[in-house]
C-alpha positions in Angstrom: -14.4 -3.8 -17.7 -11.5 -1.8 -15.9 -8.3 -4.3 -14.8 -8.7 -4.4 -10.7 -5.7 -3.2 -8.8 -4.5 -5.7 -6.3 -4.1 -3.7 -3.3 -2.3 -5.4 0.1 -2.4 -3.3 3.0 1.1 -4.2 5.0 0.6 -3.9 8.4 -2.1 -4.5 11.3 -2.8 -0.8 12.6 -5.5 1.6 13.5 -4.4 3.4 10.3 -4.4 0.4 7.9 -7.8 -0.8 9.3 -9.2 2.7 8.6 -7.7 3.1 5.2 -9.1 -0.5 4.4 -12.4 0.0 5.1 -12.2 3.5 3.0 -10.8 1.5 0.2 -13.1 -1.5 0.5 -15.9 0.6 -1.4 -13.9 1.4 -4.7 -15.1 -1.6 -7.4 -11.5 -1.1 -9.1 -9.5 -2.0 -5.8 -9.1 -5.5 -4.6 -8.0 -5.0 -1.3 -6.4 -7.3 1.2 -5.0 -6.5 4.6 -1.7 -8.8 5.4 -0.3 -8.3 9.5 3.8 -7.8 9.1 4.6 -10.6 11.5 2.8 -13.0 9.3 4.1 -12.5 5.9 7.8 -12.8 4.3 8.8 -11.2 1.0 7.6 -14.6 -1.1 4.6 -14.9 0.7 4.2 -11.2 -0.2 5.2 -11.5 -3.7 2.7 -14.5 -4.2 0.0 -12.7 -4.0 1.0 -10.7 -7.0 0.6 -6.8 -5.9 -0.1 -3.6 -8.0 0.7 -1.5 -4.7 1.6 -2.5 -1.3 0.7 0.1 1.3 2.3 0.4 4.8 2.1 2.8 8.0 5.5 4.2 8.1 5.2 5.2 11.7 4.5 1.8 12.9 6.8 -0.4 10.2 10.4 -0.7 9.0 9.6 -2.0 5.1 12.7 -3.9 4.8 10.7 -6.8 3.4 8.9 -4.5 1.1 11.9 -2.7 -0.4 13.3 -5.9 -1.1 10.0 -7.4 -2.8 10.0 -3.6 -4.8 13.8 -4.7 -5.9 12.5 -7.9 -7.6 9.4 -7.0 -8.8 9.7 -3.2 -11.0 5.8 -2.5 -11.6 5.3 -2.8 -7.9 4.1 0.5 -6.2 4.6 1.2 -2.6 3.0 3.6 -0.4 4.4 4.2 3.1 1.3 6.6 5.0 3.2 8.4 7.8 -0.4 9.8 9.7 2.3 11.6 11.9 2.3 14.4 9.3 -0.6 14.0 7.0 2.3 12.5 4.2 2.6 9.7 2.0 5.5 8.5 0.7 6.0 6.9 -3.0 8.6 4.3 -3.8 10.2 7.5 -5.8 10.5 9.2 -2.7 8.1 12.3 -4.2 5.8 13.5 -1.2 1.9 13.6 -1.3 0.8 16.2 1.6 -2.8 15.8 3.1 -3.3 12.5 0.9 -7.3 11.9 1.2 -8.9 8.2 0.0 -9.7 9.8 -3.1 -5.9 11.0 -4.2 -4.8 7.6 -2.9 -7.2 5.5 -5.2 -6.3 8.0 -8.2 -2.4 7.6 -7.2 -3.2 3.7 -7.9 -5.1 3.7 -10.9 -2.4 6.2 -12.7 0.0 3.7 -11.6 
């Protein structure tokens, strides 16, 4: 059996609530949608993330760069729907990212 990906989706917007429910039917993926307001960086880190994806229109990720800091194997994904771009932690672009390329982004991970 494949390890499951803990997924948190950073963030309460149209966008986030979209890309959950695509997400929600990939078995590898365990999925969990956290609003900004209610979490701190512990609180984040607690919940032991593989990835932690944000809408980078609608959030600053202060709290998530600083969770990436203490934590090495964690992968952030800021979605900027703006422009059709995702944005690794390494700063490489993904153009026109569909569910697909983002669930194969995580499992390479």
């Amino acid at each position: 059996m494949e390890k499951q990906r803990k997924v948190l989706l950073y963030g309460d917007t149209l966008l986030l609530a979209a890309l959950h429910a695509s997400l929600a039917s990939y078995s590898a993926l365990d999925v969990t949608a956290v609003p900004a307001a209610a979490a701190s960086e512990e609180e984040l880190l607690t919940l032991k993330p593989d990835v932690i994806i944000f809408d980078a229109g609608a959030v600053q990720p202060t709290i998530v760069h600083e969770a990436t800091e203490k934590v090495s194997n964690l992968l952030m994904v800021g979605i900027d729907s703006s422009c059709n771009r995702a944005s690794i932690w390494s700063r490489q672009h993904l153009y026109e990212l569909s569910t697909c390329n983002l669930v194969e982004l995580i499992e390479r991970f």
